[in-house]
N, C-alpha and C positions, 0 to 999 in steps of 0.2 A: 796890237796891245793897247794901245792910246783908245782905239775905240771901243774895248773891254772895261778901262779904268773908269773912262767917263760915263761907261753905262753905269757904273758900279756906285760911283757918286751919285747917279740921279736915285738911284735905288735907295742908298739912304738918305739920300735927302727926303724922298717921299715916305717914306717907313716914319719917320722923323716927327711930320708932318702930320701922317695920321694920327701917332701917339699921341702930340700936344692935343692933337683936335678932340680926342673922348671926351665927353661930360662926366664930370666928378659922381663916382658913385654915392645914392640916396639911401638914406636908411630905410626907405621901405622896399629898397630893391636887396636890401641885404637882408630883410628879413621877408623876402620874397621865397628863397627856399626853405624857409623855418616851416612855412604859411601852406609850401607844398608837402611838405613831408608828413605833417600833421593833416592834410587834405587826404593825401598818401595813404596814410597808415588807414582812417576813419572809413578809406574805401576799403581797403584790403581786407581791415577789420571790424566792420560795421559795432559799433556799440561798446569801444573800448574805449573805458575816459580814465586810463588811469592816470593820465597828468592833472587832471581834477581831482581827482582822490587824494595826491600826491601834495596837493596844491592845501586840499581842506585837513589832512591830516598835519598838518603844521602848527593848527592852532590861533592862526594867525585870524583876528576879526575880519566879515566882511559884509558887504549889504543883508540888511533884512528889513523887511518893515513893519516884523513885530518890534516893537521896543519893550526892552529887560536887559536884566544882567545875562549874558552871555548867550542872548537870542541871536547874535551874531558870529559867535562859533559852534560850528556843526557837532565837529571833535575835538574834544579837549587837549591840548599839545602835551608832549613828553613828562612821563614820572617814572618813579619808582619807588616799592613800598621795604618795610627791612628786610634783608635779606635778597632782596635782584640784584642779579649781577649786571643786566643792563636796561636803557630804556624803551619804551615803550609808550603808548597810548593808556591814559591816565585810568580812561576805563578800562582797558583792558589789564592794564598794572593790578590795578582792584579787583578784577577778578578770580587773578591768577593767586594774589595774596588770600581772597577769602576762598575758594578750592585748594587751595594750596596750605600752610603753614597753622592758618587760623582751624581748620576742620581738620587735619592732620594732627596737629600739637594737641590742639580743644576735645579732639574726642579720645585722644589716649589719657590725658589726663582723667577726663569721666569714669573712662573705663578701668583706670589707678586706682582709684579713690574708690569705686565698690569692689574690687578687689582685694582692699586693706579692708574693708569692714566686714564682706565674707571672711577675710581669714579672722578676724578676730571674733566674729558670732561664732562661728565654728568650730575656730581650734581652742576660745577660751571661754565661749559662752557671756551671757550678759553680765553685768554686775549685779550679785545680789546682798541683799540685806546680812548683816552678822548674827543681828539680834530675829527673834520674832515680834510681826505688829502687835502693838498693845491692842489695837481698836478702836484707841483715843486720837480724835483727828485733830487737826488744826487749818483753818483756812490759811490757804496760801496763795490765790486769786481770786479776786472778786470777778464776778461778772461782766464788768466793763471791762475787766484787763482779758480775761479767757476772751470776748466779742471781738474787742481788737485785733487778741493773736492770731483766733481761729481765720478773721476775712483778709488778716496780712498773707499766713500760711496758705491756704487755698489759692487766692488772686496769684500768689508767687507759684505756686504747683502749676496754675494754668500756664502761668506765663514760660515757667520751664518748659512743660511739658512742648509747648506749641513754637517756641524758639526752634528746639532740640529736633523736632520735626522739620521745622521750614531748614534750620542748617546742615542736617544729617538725614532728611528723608530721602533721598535720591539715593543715596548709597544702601541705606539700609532696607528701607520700605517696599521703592517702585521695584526693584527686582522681585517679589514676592506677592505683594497684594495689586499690582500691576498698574496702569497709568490713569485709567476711570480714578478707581478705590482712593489710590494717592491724590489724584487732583481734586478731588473731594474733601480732604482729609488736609488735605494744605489749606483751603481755601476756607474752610473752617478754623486751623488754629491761626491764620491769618486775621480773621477777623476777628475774635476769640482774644487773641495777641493785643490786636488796636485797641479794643471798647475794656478790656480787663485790666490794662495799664492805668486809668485816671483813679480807678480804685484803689489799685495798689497805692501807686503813689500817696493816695488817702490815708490809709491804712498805715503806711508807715510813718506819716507824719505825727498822727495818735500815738503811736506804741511809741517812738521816741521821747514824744513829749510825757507819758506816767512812767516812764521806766528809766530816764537817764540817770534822776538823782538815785537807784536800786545800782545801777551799772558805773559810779563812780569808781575807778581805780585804790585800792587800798593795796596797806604792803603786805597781807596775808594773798593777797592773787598773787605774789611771786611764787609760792609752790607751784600752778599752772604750769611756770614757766621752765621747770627744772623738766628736764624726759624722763630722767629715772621715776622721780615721782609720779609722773603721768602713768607711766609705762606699769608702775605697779598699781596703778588705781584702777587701770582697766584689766589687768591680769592674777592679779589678788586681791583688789578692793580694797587699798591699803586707803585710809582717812586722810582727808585732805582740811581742813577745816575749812567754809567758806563763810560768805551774808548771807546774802537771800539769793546774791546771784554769783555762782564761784568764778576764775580768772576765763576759765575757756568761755562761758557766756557773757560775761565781757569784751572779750577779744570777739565771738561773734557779735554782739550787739554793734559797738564802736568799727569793726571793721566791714560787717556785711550790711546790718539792717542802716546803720548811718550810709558810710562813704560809699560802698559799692552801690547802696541805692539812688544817691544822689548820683554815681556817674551813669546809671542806669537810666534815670529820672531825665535827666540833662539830656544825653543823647537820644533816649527814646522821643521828645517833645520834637527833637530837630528831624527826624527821621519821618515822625506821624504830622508833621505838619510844614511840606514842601512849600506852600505859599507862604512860610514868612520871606522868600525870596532869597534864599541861602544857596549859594552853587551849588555845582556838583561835586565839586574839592572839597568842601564842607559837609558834603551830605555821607562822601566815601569816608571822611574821616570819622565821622560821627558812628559809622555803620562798624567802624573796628573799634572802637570804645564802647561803643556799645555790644559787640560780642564780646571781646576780649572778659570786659568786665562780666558775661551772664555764664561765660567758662568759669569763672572763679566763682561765680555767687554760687553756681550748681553745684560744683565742688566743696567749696563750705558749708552749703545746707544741706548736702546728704549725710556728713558726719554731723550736724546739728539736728536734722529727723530722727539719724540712729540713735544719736544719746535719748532722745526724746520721745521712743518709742521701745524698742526691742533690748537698747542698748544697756540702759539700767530700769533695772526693776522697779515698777512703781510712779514711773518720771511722766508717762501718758496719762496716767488715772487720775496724777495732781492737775494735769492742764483741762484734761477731758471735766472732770469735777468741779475744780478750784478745792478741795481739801488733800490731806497728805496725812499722812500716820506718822504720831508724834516718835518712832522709834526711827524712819524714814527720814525726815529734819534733824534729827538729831546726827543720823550718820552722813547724812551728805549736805547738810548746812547749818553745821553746830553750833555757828555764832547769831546766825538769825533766830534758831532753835530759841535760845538762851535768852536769847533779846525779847522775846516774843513771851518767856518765863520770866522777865524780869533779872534774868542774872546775864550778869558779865564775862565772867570768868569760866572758858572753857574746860570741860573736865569734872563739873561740878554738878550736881540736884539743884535742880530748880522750879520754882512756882508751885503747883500743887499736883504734880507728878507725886505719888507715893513713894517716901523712901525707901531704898531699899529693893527699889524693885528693880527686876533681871537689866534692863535694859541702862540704866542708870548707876551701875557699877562706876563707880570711881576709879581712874584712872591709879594704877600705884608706882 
């Protein structure tokens, strides 16, 4: 038993002995199997870097030797635009919002808005005159102002037209006229879109500058504002008295051809010209103000072509001309009418209109 115990002591004494003696483990021996597993895998699986992808989807800067703003990040780190419920890659956030929400919301809306103007061509027809035309005209645009409206109106056609195309051609188009056709046809209102924008913006800088003092607010533009009122001017043509420009052309002047153009303006300049060295956070946000805003201008200006074409009687021949029939001014801007006759006082004969005639009955 005695020669048991004592073997039993050497035993841990030597056990002991060995312990102490190991050399303190190294950090590079600890990352000795990190070093094989990843050696590991790159054998197993020739060509998988997804811890670099993993690594670069963070966001996080790292060498390059272009120098710029964000020449250092591959992929832009985590966002989300209104509406996601979670994150994602900034680009990819942007895309899913403009496939998503912006073409989804933006083309029912479109398609809202000619929907209320077929029913009202249709079910109540245009607005027409009460009286018949004397025959006696009155200028009502000169030449410079019909120049202006006509290269605003057009440059803005193209620019819809070719928008509405690059945002809605995949869905509607390449199914039908097929991938040649469309890529042709993109790549046109592409370019169409870029070189038609510096005009526009031209264009509207003119027509704001002779037409703001005409579009000043007065408190006869609050009939505009009433629905009943509206409602029967386009469904019985009930008199609205206005200037030279009633509440609802106000409201598009001030609302469309000012503000929506300048957010138009704005964002288009940031979009058409990536070298002013603007990110890409900046470039996606510029790209949702600037659709958001051409949903709504296209939507205001198709009920501003209707009134201005089909919608009331007369309303193209004054733009297309620059003259109007003085029974025409009288029923749909009978203060300018007046103004234009030297009288003030709606309701009344004025200037050298002959008394008495059909159209110039007196109110009782």
């Amino acid at each position: 038993m005695k020669l048991f115990a004592r073997l039993g002591l050497v035993f841990l004494f030597a056990a002991g002995t060995l312990a102490f003696a190991q050399p303190a483990s190294s950090p590079k021996q600890d990352e000795a199997p990190a070093q094989q597993t990843t050696q590991q895998k790159a054998a197993a699986q020739p060509g998988n870097n997804a811890d670099v992808w993993r690594e670069v989807r963070t966001g996080e800067p790292n060498y390059t030797s272009i120098q710029g703003r964000e020449t250092n990040v591959l992929v832009q780190p985590g966002a989300r635009f209104l509406g996601q419920g979670h994150f994602t890659t900034a680009g990819e956030a942007w895309r899913q919002f403009r496939n998503g929400p912006v073409t989804f919301y933006g083309g029912w809306l479109v398609v809202l808005v000619l929907l209320v103007i077929a029913a009202l061509y249709f079910g109540k027809g245009p607005v027409k005159l009460h009286d018949k035309p004397t025959g006696r005209r009155m200028l009502r645009f000169s030449e410079a102002e019909r120049i202006i409206h006509w290269s605003t109106a057009i440059s803005f056609c193209v620019l819809a037209l070719s928008g509405l195309i690059m945002l809605f051609g995949k869905y509607l188009l390449l199914p039908v006229i097929g991938a040649t056709l469309f890529g042709w046809l993109a790549n046109l209102g592409k370019n169409l879109h870029n070189f038609v924008a510096a005009f526009f913006i031209v264009s509207v800088i003119a027509m704001v500058l002779i037409w703001a003092r005409d579009n000043l607010p007065k408190l006869v533009d609050s009939a505009w504002l009433n629905p009943a009122k509206v409602w029967g001017f386009f469904t019985r043509g009930e008199h609205l008295p206005s200037g030279r420009f009633n509440g609802a052309e106000k409201a598009w002047f001030w609302g469309g051809v000012l503000l929506l153009s300048i957010v138009m303006s704005w964002s288009g300049v940031i979009l058409l010209f990536p070298n002013f060295d603007q990110t890409r956070a900046t470039m996606q946000d510029a790209w949702i103000w600037h659709a958001g805003g051409a949903i709504l201008y296209i939507a205001a200006a198709l009920g501003h072509i209707y009134m201005g074409t089909i919608g009331v009687e007369g309303a193209y021949e004054n733009m297309r001309t620059g003259y109007t029939d003085e029974t025409w001014a009288k029923e749909h801007h009978e203060l300018w009418y007046l103004e234009q006759k030297g009288d003030k006082q709606p309701g009344s004969a004025g200037g050298a209109v002959p008394a008495g005639a059909p159209h110039m009955r007196e109110k009782s």
